[in-house]
N, C-alpha and C positions, 0 to 999 in steps of 0.2 A: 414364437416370441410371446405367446398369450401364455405358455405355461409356463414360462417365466419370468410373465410376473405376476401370475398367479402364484408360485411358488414363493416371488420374493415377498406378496404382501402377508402370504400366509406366513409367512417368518416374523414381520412387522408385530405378526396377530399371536405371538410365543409369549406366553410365561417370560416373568423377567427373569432368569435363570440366563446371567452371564456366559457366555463361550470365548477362551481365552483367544489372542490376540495369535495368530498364525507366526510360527515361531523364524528366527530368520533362515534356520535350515533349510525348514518346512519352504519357506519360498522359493529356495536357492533348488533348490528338488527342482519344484515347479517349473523353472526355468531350464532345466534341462529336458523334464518329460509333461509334456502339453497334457498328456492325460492324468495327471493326479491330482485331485480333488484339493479345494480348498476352501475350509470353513469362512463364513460371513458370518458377523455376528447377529445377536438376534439384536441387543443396543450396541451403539458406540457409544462417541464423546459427548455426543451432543442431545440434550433430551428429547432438545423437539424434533428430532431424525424422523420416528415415525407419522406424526403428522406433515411434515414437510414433504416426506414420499407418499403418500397417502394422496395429496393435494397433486404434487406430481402425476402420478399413474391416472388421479380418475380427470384430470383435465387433458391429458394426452389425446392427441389426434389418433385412431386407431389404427390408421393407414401408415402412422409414420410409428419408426420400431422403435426406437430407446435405448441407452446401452448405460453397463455399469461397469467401473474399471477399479481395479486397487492399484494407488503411486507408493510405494514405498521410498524411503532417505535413505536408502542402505548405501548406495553410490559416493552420498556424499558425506556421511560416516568416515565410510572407508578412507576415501579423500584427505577427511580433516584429520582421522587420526584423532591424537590424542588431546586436540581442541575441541573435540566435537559437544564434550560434558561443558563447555564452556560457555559455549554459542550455540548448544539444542536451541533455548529457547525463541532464541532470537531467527534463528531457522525458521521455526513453526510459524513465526510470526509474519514474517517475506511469505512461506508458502502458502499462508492463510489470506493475505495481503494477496497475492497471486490468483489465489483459486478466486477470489471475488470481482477482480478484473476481467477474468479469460469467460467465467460461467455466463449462461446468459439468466434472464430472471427465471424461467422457469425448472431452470435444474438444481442441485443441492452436493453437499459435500459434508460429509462428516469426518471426524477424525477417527483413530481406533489405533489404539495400540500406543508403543514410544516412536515409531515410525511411519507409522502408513493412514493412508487417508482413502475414503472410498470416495469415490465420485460417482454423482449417478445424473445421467442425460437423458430429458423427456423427450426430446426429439430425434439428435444425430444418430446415426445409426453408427456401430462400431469403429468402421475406420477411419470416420473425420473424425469423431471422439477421441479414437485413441491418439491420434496426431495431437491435438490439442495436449493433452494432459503430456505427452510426450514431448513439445514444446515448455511446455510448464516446464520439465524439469531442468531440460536444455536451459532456460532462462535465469532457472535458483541457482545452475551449476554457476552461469557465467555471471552472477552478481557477487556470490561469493567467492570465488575460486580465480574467475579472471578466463577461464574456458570453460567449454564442455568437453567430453568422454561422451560421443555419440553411442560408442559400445556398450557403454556401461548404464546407460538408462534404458528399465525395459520398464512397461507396462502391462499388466494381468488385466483381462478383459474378460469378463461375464459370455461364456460361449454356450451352456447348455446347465440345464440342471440334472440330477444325480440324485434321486431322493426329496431329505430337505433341504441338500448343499448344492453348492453351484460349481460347475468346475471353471475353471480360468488358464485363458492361455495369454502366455507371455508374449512380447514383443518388443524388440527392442528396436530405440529411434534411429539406427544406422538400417539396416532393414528397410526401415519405411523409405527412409530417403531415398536407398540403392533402388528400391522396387521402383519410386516415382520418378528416378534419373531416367530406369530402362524401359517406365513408360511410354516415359515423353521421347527417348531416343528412338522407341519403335514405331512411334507415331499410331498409336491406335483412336485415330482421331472417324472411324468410319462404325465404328460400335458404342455410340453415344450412352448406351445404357452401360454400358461398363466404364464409362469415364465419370470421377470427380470431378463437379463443378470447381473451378479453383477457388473461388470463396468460401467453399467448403472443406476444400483440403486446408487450405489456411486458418481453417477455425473460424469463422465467421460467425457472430452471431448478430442480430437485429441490434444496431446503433445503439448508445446508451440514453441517447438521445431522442433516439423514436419512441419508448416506451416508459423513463422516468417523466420526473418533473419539471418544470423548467429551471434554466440555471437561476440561483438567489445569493446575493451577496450577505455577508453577517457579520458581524463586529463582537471582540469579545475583548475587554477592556486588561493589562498586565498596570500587577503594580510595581509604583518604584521605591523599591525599597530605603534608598537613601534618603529621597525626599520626603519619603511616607504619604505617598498620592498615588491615588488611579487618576494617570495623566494619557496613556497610549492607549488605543483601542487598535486591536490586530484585526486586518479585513482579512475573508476568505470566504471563498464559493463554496457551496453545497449544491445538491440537485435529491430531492426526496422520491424513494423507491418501495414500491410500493412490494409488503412482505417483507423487507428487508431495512436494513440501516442505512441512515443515508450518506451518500457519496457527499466526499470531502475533498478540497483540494482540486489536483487535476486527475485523479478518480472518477471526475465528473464529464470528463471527455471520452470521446469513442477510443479514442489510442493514446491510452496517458503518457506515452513514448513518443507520441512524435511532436516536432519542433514547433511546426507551425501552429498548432492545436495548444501547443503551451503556450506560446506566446498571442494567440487568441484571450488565453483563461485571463493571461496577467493583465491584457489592455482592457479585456470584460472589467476587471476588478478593478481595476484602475480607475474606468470612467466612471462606475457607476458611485466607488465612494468617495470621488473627488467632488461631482454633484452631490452627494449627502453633504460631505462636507461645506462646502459653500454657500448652499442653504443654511446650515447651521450657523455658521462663522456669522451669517447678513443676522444672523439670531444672537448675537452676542456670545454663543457657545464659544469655548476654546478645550479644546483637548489636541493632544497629536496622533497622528495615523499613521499607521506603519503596513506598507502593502509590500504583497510579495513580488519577486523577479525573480525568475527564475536562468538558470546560468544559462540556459538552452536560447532563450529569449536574446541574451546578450553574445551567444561564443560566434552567432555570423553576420555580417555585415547587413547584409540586407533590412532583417530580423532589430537590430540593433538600430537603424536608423528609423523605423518604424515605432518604437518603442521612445526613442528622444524625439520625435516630432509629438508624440501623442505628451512627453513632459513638461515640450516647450509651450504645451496650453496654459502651463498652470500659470497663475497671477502670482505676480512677486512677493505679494504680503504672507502668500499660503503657504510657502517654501519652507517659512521657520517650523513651521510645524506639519511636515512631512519626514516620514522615516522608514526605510526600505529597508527589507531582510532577504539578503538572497537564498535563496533554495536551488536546491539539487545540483549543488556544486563536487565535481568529484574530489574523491580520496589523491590526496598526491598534486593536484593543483598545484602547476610552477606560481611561486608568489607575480611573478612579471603580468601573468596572463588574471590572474586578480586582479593585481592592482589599477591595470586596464577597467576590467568592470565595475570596480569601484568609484574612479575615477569617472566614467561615465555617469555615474548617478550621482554622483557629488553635488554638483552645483544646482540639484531637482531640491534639494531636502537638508534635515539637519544633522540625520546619521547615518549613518549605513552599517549593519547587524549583518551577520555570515552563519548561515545555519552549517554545522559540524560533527562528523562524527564524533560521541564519546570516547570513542576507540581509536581514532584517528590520532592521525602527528601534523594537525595541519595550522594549531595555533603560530607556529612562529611564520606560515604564508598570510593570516588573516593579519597579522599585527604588520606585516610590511605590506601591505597594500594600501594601510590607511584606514582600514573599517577601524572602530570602538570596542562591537561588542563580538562575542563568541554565542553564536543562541545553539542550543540542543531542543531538540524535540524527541519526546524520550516516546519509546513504542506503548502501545496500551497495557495497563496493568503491572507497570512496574512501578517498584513497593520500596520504601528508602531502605529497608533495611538491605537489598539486594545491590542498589545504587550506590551506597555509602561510599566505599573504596574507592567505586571509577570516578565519583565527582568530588571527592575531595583531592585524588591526584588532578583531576580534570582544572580543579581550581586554583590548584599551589602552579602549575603551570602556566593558565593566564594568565593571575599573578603578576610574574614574572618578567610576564610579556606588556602587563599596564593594560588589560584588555576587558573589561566587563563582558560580566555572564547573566544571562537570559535562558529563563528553561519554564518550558509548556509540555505535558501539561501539569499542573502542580494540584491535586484530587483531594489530599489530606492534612489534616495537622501535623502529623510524620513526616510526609517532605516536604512542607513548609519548614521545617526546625532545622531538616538538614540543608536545605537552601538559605537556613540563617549561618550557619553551622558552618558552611561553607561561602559564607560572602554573594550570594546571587544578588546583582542587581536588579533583577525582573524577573516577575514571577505572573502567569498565566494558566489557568487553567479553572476546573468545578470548584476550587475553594476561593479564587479569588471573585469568578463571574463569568457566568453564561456568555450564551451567546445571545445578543439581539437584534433588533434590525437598523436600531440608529443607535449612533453613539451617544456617551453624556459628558456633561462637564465634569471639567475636572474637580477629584473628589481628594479632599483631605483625610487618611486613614491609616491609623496608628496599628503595628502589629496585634496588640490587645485587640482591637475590636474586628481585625482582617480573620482571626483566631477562635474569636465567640462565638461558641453556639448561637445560631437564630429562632 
């Protein structure tokens, strides 16, 4: 293991002299014969690769080995067909979303090529590694697609180096599962050195919680455009990571996926800016709040009555000016089983907002449930001129439905115009106002001056 990574830092240590991206042939080879080579580049996508593995390798325990693997999209290429030019981007953006969840702080991942991504792990040894990243893809398949193709996800895995190249074997996730079915079926429960710890097999990495920062609530103020006021200030958790960006949302929990952990984040956010708020309010302040709930919080009983016991705290006067946006509501959503959730949160507040896909058919269940608005939260780094089309369809359809639109985040002069362009109601994001730690009153402001250079 020492000479390879002594081979990979000496690669780190190359001339920038580009090495193109392993062709899909070239991989499809690979996947048949475990012995043929396949080039790493000396950069990817990302500049700060080389210092980030750098930091990696020399912090490394030397007792524990390391591994490096390439994920390629070709599966799900394949899959989408001749959508795929469609929705690349949006792809990258889930599997990017994805790799910052699963990694732990001290491993890295860079991108390379129009498909593939390398991953590199300071501690796990290859075959929890490969599990994980093999997991991964299992996960992107069934967000997008609705299943996985256990057959069709293989993983290339850093096995021996070759020179200055590395050779990599493949592995695909039906495999790993068959091998762990006929483990556990043969009970090799008496040669403990040859058994995965299951927290290991599972991908386990140290809590998100053990080693960032602690959870902090933050307020970022959306304007309304009709009234020409910042009147809502949108609450949301963060958790600050150290080397890295910080965790937003429920990102901020060890399993952004499970229930009770979401409905943990929502009551977290809940208490704490209901207390800001009420301080403020005995302050003469007036602005309204809009916190999140997320549908997972509301779809089980239990969970649900948890969530209205903790509403029934609030004081009557505070009600008018509360406003809830649900999140993570799925695609296809019977309007009944909304307007249930809705309905629960009704008599807490003064609105109720439905975050939605852009891409979705789900305005005409948001409009029969009772909510007002349609909110989109659009992925990072999208540009109006790319937007244009899907939210002016996206608008002549609420429209229709008598439904105000909400969109976060809003970065530039350019989709601010096209959120004029298109009737948004509300608008959030770097050009209207950060984030801070307490809210402010409400502010009168005209498009001119929301617009002005500062």
């Amino acid at each position: 293991m020492k000479n390879f990574l002594d081979s990979f830092m000496s690669v780190l240590r190359e001339d920038d002299a580009e090495t193109p991206a392993p062709s899909m042939a070239g991989r499809a080879h690979a996947t048949e014969n475990a012995h043929e080579t396949v080039e790493i580049p000396s950069r990817g996508h990302s500049t700060a690769l080389a210092p980030a593995l750098r930091r990696i390798f020399s912090e490394r325990d030397p007792t524990q080995c390391g591994s490096m693997h390439l994920l390629g999209l070709e599966s799900l290429q394949v899959r989408l067909g001749s959508r795929w030019a469609t929705v690349a981007e949006r792809v990258h953006q889930l599997t990017e979303k994805l790799l910052e969840q699963k990694l732990g702080p001290s491993d890295a991942w860079f991108r390379h090529g129009p498909e593939t991504y390398v991953v590199v792990f300071s501690h796990l040894g290859p075959d929890q590694a490969r599990l994980i990243c093999a997991k991964l893809l299992e996960e992107l398949q069934k967000l997008l697609l609705g299943d996985a193709d256990t057959d069709s996800i293989i993983v290339h895995t850093a096995v021996q180096e070759v020179g200055s190249e590395m050779l990599f074997a493949p592995a695909k996730l039906k495999d790993m599962l068959d091998a762990a079915v006929a483990q556990q079926r043969h009970g090799l429960a008496g040669g403990k050195a040859g058994q995965v710890e299951p927290a290991a097999a599972a991908g386990a990495h140290p809590s998100l919680s053990s080693w960032a920062g602690p959870l902090e609530v933050k307020f970022r103020p959306a304007w309304d455009s009709r009234q020409q006021v910042l009147s809502i200030f949108i609450a949301r958790c963060c958790r600050a990571r150290r080397g890295r960006m910080p965790a937003w949302g429920y990102e901020c929990q060890d399993d952004p996926a499970d229930p009770n952990q979401i409905m943990q984040t929502d009551m977290a956010i809940m208490r704490h800016a209901l207390d800001v708020a009420l301080e403020l309010y005995d302050n003469r302040f007036r602005f309204f709040l809009s916190l999140p709930v997320n549908f997972e919080t509301l779809a089980a009983l239990t969970r649900r009555r948890e969530l209205v016991a903790l509403l029934q705290t609030i004081p009557a006067h505070m009600r008018a000016f509360m406003t809830y946006h649900l999140t993570g509501v799925p695609t296809g959503v019977p309007a009944g089983r909304l307007a249930e959730m809705v309905s629960t949160l009704r008599p807490f507040g003064r609105t109720i907002m439905v975050v939605v896909d852009i891409h979705g058919n789900d305005l005409p269940a948001v409009a029969a449930s009772g909510a007002k608005i349609a909110s989109l939260m659009l992925p990072p780094g999208s540009s109006a001129e790319r937007l244009r089309p899907d939210l002016l369809r996206f608008a002549a359809a609420a429209a229709k439905l008598r439904l105000h639109i909400s969109v976060e985040p809003v970065e530039d002069v350019a989709m601010e115009k096209l959120c004029e362009e298109a009737s948004v109601s509300f608008l959030a994001g770097g050009l209207i106002g950060g984030w801070v730690d307490v809210p402010e009153n409400v502010l009168r402001l005209s498009r001119d001056e929301l617009v002005k250079p500062h």
